[in-house]
N, C-alpha and C positions, 0 to 999 in steps of 0.2 A: 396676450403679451403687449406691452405696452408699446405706444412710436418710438418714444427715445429707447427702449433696449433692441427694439428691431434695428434702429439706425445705426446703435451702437456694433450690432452685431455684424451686421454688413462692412459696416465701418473698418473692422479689426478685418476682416476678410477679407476688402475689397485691398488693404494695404500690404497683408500678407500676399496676394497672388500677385498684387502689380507689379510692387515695388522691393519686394523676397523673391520673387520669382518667376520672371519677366518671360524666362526664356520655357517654361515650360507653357505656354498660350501659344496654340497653334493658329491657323488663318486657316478654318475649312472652307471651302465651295457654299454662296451663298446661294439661298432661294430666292424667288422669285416675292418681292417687298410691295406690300399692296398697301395703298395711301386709305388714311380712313377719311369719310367726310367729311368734308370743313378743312382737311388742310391745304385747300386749293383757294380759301379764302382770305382776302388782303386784313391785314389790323381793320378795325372798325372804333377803336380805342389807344390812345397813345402808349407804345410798350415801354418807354424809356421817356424821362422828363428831358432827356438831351435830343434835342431838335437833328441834331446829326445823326445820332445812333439809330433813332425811328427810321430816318430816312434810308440810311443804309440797312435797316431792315427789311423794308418795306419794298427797297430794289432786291436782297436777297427770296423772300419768298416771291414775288413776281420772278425772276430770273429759276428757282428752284422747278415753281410750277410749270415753266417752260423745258426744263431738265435741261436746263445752262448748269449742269452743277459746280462745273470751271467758274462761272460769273458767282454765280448764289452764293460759294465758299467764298469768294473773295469780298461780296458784300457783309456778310454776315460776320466777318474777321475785322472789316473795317468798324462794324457796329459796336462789337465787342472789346474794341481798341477803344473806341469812345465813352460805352458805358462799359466796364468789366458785369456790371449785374446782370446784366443780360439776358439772365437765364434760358428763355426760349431762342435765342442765336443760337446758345451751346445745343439745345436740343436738335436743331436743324443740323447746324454744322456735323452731330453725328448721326443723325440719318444717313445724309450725305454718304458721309463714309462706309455707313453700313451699307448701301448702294456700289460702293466700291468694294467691298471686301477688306474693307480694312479697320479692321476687329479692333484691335488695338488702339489704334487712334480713336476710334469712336468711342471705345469706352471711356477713354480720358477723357472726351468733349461729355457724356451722360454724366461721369461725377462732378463735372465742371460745374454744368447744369444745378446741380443737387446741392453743390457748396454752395451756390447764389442765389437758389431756394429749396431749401429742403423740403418743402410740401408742395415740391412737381410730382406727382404723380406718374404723367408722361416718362418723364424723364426716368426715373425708376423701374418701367418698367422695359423701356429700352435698355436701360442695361441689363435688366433681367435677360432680356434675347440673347445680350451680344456674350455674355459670364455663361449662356445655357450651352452657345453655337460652341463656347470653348471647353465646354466638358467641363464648367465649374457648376454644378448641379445644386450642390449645396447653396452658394453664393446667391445663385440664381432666384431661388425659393426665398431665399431673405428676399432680395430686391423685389421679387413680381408679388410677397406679401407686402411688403411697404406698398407701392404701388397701391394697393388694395386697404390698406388703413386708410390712406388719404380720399380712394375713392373705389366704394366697395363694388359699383357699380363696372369697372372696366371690363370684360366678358375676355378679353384678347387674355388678360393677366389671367385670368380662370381659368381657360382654357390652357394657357403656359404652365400654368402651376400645376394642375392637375398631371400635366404629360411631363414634368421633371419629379411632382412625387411618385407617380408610377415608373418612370425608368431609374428610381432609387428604392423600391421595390415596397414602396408605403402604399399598398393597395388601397387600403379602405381611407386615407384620406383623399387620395387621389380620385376615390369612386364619389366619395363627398362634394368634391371643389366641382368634377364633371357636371353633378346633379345641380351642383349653385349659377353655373356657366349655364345649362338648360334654359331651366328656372328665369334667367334675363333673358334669353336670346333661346327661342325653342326651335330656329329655323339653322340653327347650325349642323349641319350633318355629320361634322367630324366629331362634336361634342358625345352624338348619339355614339359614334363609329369605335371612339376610343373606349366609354364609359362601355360599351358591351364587352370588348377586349380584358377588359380590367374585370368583368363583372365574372367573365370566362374563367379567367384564371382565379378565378377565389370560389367557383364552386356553384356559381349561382345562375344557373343554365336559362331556366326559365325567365328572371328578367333579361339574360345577356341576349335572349333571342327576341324579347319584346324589344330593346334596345337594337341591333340590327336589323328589325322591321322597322323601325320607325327611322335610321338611317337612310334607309335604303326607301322610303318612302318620299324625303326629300333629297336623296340623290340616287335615282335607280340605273345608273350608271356604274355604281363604285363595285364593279367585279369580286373584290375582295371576300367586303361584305357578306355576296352571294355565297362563293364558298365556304365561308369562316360558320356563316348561320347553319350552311348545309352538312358539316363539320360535325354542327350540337346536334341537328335533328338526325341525324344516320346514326350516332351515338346514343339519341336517349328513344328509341323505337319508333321513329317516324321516317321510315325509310323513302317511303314512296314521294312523300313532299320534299326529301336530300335530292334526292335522285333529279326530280323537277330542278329545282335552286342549282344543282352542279350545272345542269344545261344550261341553264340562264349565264351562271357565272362563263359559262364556255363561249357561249353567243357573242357575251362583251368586249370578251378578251382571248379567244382561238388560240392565243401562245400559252396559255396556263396552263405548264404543265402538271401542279398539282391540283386546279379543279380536273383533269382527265383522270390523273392517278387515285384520287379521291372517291370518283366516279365508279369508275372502275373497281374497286374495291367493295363500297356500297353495290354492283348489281352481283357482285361473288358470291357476298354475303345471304344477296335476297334469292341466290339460287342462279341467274341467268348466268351459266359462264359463259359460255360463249360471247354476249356480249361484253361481259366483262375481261375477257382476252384481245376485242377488238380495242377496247377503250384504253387498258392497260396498252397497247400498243403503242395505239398515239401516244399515249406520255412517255412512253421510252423513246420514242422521235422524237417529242419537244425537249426533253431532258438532254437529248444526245447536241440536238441542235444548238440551245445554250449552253454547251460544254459542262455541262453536270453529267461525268460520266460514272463517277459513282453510284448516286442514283437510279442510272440507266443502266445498269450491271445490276443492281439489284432486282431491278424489277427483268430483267432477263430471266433471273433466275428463277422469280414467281410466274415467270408466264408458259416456262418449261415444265414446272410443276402443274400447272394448270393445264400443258396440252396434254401432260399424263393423264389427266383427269378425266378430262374430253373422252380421250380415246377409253377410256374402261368404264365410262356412261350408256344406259340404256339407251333406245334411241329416242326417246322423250329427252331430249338437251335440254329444254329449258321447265323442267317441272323439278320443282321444290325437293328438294334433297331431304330423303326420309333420313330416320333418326340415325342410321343405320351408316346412310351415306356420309353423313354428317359427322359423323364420329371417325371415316376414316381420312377427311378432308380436313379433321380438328387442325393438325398441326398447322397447316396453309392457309387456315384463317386467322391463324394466331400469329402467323408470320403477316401476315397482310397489314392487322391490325396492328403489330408493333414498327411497322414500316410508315402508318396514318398517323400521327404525333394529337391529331386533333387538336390544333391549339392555333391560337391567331396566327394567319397569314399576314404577312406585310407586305403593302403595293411597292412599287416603284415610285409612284406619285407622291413625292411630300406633304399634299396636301389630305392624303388619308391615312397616313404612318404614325400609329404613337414612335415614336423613337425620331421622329420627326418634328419641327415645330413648327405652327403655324405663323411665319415670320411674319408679323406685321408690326411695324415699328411706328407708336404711335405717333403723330403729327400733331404738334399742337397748332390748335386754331387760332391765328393771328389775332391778338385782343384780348383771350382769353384768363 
């Protein structure tokens, strides 16, 4: 697709939600906004032929990088008075504001930007952010591919694209744009974290759990992860390595209630009930404790079933349920397993959530 029909297309969008439809842009809770390098750096080259305008630049990002954002707006507004061209004032100015939570004004300050050069890249894909944070998914996916004509290389826009074509439910481009976001940048762990998510849900086990190990390789912290992978392998007969991965996931994060209930399911399955009574237990206390009482009622009910179990078992409790046994515990594994959704968990953390974005609101490099 060409730049001019991508801009066009933004274009008609960007007019219809703003200027048609003002009042349906909400202001959600922003995350936590991380500067890329270089935007702490001063011009190194004149940004405006008007001697004022630079200068009033020049005190905005000095004033910005001190997080004066009171001062920064007010230089950066004086610059823009001087020169309207400005372009990177307007980009800052809606940093700024995305800093503030305020969606709306910054997106006016990004197309501001974009009228005064439309092969800002930057600038494009910060409004990509701010059209994504408002539930304009569509809009969004223009802006963060513009973004990307201009400069194919920006990893933050591949990563954004990737995670508004999957929560618009375009798997395989989404699995695409992940692998090209890789590809630049192979130390990103959410890149891995999402692309297994996505890989999950379209059927493709084996790389989604290559992709989760290699996550979780550069971040072995991300709980999730642990249990989402343990998830695939308890599913596709690799129980004893689930079983491992849920304890890991448990270790990270002791309130998960669904790596216990998970757990607990996988050692019913491999015969231990008992332990798997103990385990389901805990997750009906974590469930009950974050007010998930539905949940916690259900699995009541499973563990009732399960102490029936107990009690009409040889005294070998934990040896391998013959065919025999198996057949009369079918129902209660079937209930188990239709209780285990197998399918990505989402942290609380933004920063490991597809449905999430990773906000980062590019900075342009003074000069550049």
């Amino acid at each position: 697709m060409s730049e001019k029909s991508l801009f066009s297309q933004w274009l008609d969008l960007f007019c219809r939600v703003t200027f048609c439809g003002c009042s349906a842009f909400l202001v959600l809770a922003a995350s936590a906004i991380t500067n890329f390098p270089g935007s702490k750096l001063l011009a190194e080259t004149a940004v405006s032929q008007n001697l004022e305008a630079a200068s009033f630049f020049q005190q905005g990002v000095t004033r910005y990088n001190r997080q004066d954002l009171q001062g920064a707006e007010y230089a950066f507004r004086q610059a823009v008075q001087q020169d309207p061209s400005l372009a990177a004032a307007r980009n800052f100015l809606g940093n700024i504001f995305m800093q503030q939570n305020r969606l709306d004004v910054a997106l006016q300050e990004y197309a501001e930007a974009i009228k005064a050069n439309p092969n800002f890249s930057e600038a494009y894909y910060n409004l990509g952010l701010v059209l994504h944070q408002q539930g304009e998914k569509d809009a969004a996916i223009i802006a963060y591919r513009q973004s990307l004509v201009i400069d194919s290389t920006r990893v933050a826009a591949l990563y954004n694209l990737g995670l508004a074509l999957y929560e618009q439910g375009q798997l395989e481009d989404a699995i695409a744009t992940y692998q090209k976001a890789i590809n630049l940048d192979s130390s990103n762990a959410n890149a891995y974290f999402n692309l297994a998510i996505a890989l999950q849900q379209q059927g493709q086990i084996e790389p989604a759990i290559a992709s989760y190990r290699q996550a979780l390789q550069l971040d072995p912290k991300n709980a999730t992860a642990y249990n989402n992978m343990a998830n695939l392998l308890a599913t596709h007969g690799q129980a004893s390595e689930a079983i491992s991965v849920y304890r890991q996931a448990i270790r990270l994060n002791p309130k998960n209630a669904s790596a216990y209930y998970n757990l607990g399911v996988t050692l019913y399955n491999q015969g231990d009930i008992k332990k798997a009574s103990r385990v389901l237990n805990y997750a009906h206390n974590k469930y009950r404790e974050q007010g998930n009482i539905e949940q916690a009622e259900k699995i009541e009910q499973l563990m009732q079933q399960i102490a029936q179990k107990i009690g009409q078992q040889q005294p070998q409790a934990n040896q391998t349920p013959t065919p025999s046994q198996t057949a009369t515990t079918s129902n209660l594994v079937e209930k188990l397993k239709r209780q285990t959704p197998n399918q990505p968990e989402t942290s609380a953390d933004p920063s490991n959530v597809p449905g999430s974005i990773e906000f980062q609101p590019t900075l342009t490099s003074p000069g550049q």
